[in-house]
N, C-alpha and C positions, 0 to 999 in steps of 0.2 A: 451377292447378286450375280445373274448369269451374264451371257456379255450384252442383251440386245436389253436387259430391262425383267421386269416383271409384267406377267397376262394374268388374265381372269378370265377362265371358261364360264359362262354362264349358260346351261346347256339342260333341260330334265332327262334325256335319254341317254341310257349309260352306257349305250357302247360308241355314242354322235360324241359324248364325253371324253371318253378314254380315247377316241382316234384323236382329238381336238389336242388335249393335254397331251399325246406322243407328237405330235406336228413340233407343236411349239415349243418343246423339249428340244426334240430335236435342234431345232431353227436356233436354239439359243437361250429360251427364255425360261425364268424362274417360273412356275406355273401354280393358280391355284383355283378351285374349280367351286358354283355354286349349282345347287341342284332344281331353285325354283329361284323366279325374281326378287323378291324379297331380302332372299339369302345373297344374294346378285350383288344388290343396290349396298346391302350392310357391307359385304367382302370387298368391295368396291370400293367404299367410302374408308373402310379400314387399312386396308394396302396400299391405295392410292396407283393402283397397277401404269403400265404405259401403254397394255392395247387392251382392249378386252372384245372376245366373240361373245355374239348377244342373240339366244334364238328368239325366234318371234311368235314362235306358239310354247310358251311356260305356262303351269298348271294352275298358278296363283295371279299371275298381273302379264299381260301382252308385252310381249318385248319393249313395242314401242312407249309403253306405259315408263317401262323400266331406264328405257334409254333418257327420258325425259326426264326423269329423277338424278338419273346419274350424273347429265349436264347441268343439274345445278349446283354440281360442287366438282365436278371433274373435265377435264378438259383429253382424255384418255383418247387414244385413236380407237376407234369403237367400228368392230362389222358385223352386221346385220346375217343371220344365215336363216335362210325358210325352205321348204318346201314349195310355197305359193310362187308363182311368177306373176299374179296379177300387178298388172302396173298401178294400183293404189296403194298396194305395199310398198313398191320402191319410191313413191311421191312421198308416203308417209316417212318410209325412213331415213330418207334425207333433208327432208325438212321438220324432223325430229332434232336431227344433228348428227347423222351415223357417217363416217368419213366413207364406206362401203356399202355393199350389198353384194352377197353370193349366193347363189339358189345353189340347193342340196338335189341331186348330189353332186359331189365337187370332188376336185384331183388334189391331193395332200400339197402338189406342187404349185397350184393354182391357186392357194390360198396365202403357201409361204412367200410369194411371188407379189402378191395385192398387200402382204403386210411390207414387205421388204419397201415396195413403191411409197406405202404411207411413211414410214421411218423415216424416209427420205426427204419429207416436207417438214420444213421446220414447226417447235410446235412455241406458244405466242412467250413462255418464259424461257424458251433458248433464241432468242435476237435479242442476246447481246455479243451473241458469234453470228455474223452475218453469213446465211449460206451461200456456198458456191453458185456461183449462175453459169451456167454455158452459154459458149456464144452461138447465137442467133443471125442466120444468112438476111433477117426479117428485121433486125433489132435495129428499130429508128436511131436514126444520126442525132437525137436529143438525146438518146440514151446509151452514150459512150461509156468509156472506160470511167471507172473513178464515180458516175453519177447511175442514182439505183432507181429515179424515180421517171414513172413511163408518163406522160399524161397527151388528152386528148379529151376539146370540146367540155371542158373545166373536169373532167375526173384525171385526179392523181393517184396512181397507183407508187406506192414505195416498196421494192422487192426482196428490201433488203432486212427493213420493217415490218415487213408483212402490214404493211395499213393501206386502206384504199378511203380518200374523201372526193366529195363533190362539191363546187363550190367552195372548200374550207370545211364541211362538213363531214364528221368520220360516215361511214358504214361499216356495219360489222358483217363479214362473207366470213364462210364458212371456208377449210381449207380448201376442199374440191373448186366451190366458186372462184378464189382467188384465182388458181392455178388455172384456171380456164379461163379469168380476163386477162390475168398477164400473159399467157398464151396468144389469146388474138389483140392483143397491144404490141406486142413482138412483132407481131405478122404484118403489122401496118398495113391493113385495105386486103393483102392476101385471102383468100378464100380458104380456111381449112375444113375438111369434109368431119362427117360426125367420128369416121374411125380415128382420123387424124388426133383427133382432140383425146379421145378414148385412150390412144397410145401417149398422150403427153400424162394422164391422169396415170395409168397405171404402170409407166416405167417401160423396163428390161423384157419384163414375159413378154409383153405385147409389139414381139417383133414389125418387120412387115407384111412378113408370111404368116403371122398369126390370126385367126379365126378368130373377130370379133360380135358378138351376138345380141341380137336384135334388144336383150336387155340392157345389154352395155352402153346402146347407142342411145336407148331411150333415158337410160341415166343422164347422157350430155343433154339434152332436150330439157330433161327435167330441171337441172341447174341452170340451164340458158332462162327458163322461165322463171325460176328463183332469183336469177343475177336482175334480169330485166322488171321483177317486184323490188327488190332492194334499190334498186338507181331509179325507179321510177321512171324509166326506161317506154315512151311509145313505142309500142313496133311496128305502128303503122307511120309511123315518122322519128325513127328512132337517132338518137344521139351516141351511142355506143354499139350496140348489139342489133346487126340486121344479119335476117334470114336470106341466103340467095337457095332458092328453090331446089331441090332433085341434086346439090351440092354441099351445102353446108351450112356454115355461119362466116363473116368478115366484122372486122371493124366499118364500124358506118364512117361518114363525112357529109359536110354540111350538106355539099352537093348531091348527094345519092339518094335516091328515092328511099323511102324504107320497104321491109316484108315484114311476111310473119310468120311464128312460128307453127 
């Protein structure tokens, strides 16, 4: 096996193909490629890969068809690539289950960079190696050294677990999600803006001087509204996740009024 794991292209164009499978060559990975969905979901199911690109116009079943299949037996860090930018694509493919979304066309660098970021999030049968956490100028004085779990207004976040309840109650978030409430649980009341958040999701590439794009942001949008259906979340008098207007998102407090998004 190569050093970062095994991919699965699932791509119908042969030369979106052949660039796809030299990336991830490259980048590391053991590579193996399907040419329609179908073949996708079966090479999938059969290699058990660890990232797989998923286009979203294949000639037998819609990407998102394919992704929905896939997660019911794989837990694969899965990216999305289209040509479309309409934002019912990226709603759709995130709340399919896709840890990404890259619109085509894209920099070979810009994609090894989005896989890099994901590898980086642990995935739910590697905690029982807790990862690394960095420290945080934000990291509430409950959430010291030695202790992994963040909470506020009955939600516990565990960082170390990757579990997040309410009340004693699991919710199951997605990886994006998670890493965008333990973000603003860290920040304790701080204001982070939408780029803010866009650079904690996607790591290293997303310097400060890097050029974040209006799909990027609406990605964080789209997970804030995802986060705020899973917790059950008012956001016109929210317990977790309030909107401050023309800036960002913060943790709420009893005392703060809510927004919206």
């Amino acid at each position: 096996m190569s050093d970062l794991g095994v991919a699965v292209v699932i791509e119908d164009d042969l030369d979106m193909r052949n660039l796809l499978e030299g990336v991830l060559r490259q980048s590391g990975f053991e590579v193996h490629t399907a040419s329609d969905g179908r073949e996708g979901v079966a090479v999938v199911q059969e290699i058990r890969p660890d990232v797989v690109t998923l286009d979203v116009g294949l000639p037998d079943l819609d990407g998102f068809e394919v992704l929905r299949r896939i997660r019911q037996f794989s837990n694969a860090y899965v990216v999305m690539l289209t040509g479309r930018t309409e934002e019912p694509d990226l709603l759709a493919a995130l709340q399919a289950g896709a840890d990404d979304y890259i619109t085509k066309p894209f920099r070979p660098r810009e994609l090894r960079a989005r896989i890099a970021a994901m590898l980086r999030r642990p995935r739910p049968q590697m905690l029982d190696t807790p990862p690394a956490v960095s420290p945080s100028k934000h990291l509430p004085p409950e959430a010291g050294v030695g202790e992994s779990v963040l909470r506020h207004n009955g939600l516990a976040l565990d960082y170390r677990k990757r579990t997040a309840a309410v009340g004693g109650t699991a919710v199951e978030l997605t990886r994006s999600e998670f890493d965008l409430l333990h973000e603003l649980l860290r920040a304790s009341g701080a204001v982070l803006s939408r780029a803010e958040l866009v650079r904690s999701l996607r790591g290293e590439y997303y310097r400060e001087d890097a050029y974040i794009s209006d799909s990027d942001e609406r990605s964080v949008e789209v997970h804030i509204g995802n986060l705020r259906r899973k917790l059950r979340d008012d956001p016109e008098s929210p317990l977790w996740l309030q909107t401050v207007r023309g800036a960002g998102y913060r943790l709420a407090s009893p005392s703060t009024p809510g927004g919206s998004a």
